[in-house]
C-alpha positions as CSV (number, residue, x, y, z in Angstrom):
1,X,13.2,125.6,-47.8
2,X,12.9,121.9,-48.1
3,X,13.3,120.0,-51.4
4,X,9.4,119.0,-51.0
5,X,8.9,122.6,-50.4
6,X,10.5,123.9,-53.2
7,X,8.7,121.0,-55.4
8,X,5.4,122.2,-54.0
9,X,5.9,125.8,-54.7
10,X,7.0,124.8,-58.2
11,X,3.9,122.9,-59.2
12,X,1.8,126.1,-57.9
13,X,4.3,128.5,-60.2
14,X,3.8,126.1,-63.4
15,X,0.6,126.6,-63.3
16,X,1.3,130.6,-64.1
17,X,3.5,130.3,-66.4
18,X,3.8,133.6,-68.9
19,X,3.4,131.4,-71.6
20,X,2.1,128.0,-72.8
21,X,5.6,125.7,-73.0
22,X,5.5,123.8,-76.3
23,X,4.9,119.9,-76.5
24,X,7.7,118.5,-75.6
25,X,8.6,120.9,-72.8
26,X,4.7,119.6,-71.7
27,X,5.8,116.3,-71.7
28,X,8.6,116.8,-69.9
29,X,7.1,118.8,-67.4
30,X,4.5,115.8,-66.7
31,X,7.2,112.9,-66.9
32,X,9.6,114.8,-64.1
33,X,6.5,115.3,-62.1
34,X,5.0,111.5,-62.5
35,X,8.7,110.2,-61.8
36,X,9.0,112.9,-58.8
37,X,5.8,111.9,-56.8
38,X,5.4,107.9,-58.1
39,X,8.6,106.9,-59.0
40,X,9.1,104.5,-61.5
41,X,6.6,103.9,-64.1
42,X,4.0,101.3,-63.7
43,X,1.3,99.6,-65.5
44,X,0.3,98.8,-68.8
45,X,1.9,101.0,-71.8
46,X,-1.5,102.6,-73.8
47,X,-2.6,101.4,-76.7
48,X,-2.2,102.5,-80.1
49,X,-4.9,104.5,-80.5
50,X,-4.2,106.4,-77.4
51,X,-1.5,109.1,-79.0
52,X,-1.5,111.2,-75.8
53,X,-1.4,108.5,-73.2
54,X,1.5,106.8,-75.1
55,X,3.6,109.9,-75.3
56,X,3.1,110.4,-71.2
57,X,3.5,107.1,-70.7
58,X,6.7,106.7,-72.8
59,X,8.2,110.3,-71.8
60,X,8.0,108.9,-67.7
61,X,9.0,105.7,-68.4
62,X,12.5,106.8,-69.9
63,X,12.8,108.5,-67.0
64,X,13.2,104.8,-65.2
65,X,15.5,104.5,-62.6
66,X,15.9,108.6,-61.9
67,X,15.5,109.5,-57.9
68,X,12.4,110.7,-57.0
69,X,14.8,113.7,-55.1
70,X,16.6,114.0,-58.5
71,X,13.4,113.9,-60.7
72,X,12.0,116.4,-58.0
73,X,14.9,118.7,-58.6
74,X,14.7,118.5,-62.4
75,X,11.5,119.4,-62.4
76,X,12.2,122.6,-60.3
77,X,14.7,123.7,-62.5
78,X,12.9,123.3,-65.7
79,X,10.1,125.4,-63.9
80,X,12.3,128.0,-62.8
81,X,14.0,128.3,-66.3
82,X,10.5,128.3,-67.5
83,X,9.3,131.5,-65.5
């Protein structure tokens, strides 16, 4: 199975998950994934008032400079350890 095969099959698993991963996992989750399919973060950071966008936007852009292949693996694992 590919790499994008694999990534594809993981996005459909974490979406069954036997439980709902805490915050920070969530974040996680969503950075590896942004950095996996867009690659470096772009844009404007969110304001202040916007807690949630902030914390996305600030979880994928540490993930700066990480392979899309490498975020793509990441992200596979953390699913896999999540199942």
């Amino acid at each position: 199975m590919s790499l994008q095969e694999q990534f594809d099959q993981a996005q459909a698993d974490s979406k069954n998950l036997p439980e709902r991963p805490d915050n920070m996992t969530l974040l996680k989750i969503y950075a590896l994934f942004k950095q996996a399919s867009s690659g470096d973060a772009s844009g404007d950071r969110p304001g202040m008032t916007d807690f949630v966008g902030r914390a996305k936007f600030d979880a994928w852009d540490a993930l700066k400079g990480t392979s899309q292949d490498e975020a793509k693996q990441q992200y596979i694992d953390l699913i896999e350890e999540l199942k």
